[in-house]
N, C-alpha and C positions, 0 to 999 in steps of 0.2 A: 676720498671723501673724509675720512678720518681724520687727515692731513688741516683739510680745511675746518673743521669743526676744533683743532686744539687753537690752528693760527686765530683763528676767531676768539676761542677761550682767550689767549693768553691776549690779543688787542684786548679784548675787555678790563681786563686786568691792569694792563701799561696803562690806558686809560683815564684809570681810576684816581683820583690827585685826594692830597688831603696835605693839612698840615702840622707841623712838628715845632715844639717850640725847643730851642737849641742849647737853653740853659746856660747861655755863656752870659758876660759880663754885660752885655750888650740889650740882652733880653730879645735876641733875635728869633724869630720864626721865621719858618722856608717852610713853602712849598712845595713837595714830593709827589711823585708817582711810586709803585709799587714796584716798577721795573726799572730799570738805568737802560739793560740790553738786553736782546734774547736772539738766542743765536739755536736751528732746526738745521739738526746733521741729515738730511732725509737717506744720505745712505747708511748710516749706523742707525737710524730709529731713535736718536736722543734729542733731547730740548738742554740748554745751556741756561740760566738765567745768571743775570748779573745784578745786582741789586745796589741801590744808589747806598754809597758809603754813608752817610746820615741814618741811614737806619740799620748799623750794625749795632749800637748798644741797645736798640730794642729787639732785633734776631737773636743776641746772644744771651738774653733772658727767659727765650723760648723753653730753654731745658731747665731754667729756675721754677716753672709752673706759673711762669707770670703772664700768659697766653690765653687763649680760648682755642682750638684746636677743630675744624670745621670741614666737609669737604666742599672745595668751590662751588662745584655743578651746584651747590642747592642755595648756591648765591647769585650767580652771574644772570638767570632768568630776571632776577629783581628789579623794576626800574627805579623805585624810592630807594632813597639813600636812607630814609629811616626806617626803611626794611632791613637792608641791612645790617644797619648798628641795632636796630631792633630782635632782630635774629642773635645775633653775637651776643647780647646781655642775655636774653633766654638760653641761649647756648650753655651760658655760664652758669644757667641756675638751672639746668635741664634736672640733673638731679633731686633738685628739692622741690618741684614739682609747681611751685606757689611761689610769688612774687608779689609783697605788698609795698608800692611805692608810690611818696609823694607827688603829685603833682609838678610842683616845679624840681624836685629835684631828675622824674623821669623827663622833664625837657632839659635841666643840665645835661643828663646822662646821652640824650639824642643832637645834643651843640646846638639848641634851638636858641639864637639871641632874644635877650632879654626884651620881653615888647610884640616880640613876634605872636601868633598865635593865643593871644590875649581871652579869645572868645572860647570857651571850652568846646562849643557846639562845631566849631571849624578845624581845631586840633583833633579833636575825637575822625572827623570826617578825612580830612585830608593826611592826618600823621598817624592814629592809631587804626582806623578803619583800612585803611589802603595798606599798613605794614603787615596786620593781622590778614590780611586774604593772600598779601603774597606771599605771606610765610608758609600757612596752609595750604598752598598752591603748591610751592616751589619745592619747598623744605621738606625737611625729614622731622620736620619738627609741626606739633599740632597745639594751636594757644587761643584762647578763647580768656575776655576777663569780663571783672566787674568794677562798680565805680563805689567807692567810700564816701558822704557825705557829711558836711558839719552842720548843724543847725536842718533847715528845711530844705537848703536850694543848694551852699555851695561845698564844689567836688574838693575833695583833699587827696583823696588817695585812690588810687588805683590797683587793685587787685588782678593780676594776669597769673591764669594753670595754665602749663605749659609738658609736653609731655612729647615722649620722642613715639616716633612711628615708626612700626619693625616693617623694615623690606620684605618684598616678597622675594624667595629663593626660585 
């Protein structure tokens, strides 16, 4: 049972695609998953990963502090992809308990193309509503926010506390 519950983890993960821009002269971007291969020793009890050569210069900045530092399980439940990257920015600001952020700059920070999500009342619903229940669902992490306004009607900023949640022993 065990067995099948990591195989499962770790598909979730190979999965998972996103892309990299490559910085060469070309201005190329690829493609990726998180995985290249993964290889389960089931009589030693190990898991192997193999990680696609393309993101070795962002693994080896891990130990520069250039990371966010997370455990899966309180990811892999997620089906919104702006849960996830929703989680990781709070992750990063777990400490400081408060996050006050622009508007468009929280849709930069989520890759929402520009155009997209236009209507605030649909954004709210579909990307900050749905990230916020799975975060407090899934997560070790508990976030609740508020909206900033300019004038009478429109939103600028967004206000998200975010605060970690102790395990029970």
């Amino acid at each position: 049972k065990n067995v099948l519950n990591i195989k499962e983890a770790i598909k979730k993960i190979a999965d998972k695609s996103f892309w990299v821009e490559l910085q060469d002269e070309d201005d190329t971007e690829v493609l990726l998953r998180w995985l290249d291969r993964v290889y389960i020793a089931k009589g030693k009890g190990t898991v192997t990963v193999k990680f696609p050569i393309e993101l070795a210069p962002y693994l080896l900045k891990i130990k520069d502090g250039c990371f966010t530092q997370y455990a899966l399980a309180n990811v892999l439940p997620m089906k919104s992809h702006y849960s996830l990257r929703l989680y990781e920015l709070f992750k990063s600001r777990e400490t400081i308990g408060k996050w006050d952020v622009s508007l468009s700059k929280l849709k930069e920070l989520l890759f929402i193309e520009s155009g997209t999500y236009e209507d605030y009342r649909v954004f709210r619903v579909k990307v900050i509503n749905t990230a916020i229940k799975e975060i407090c669902n899934y997560s070790d992490l508990s976030a609740a926010y508020e909206v900033k306004r300019s004038g009478s009607r429109s939103i600028t900023n967004i206000v998200f506390h975010v605060c970690g949640i102790e395990e029970e022993a």
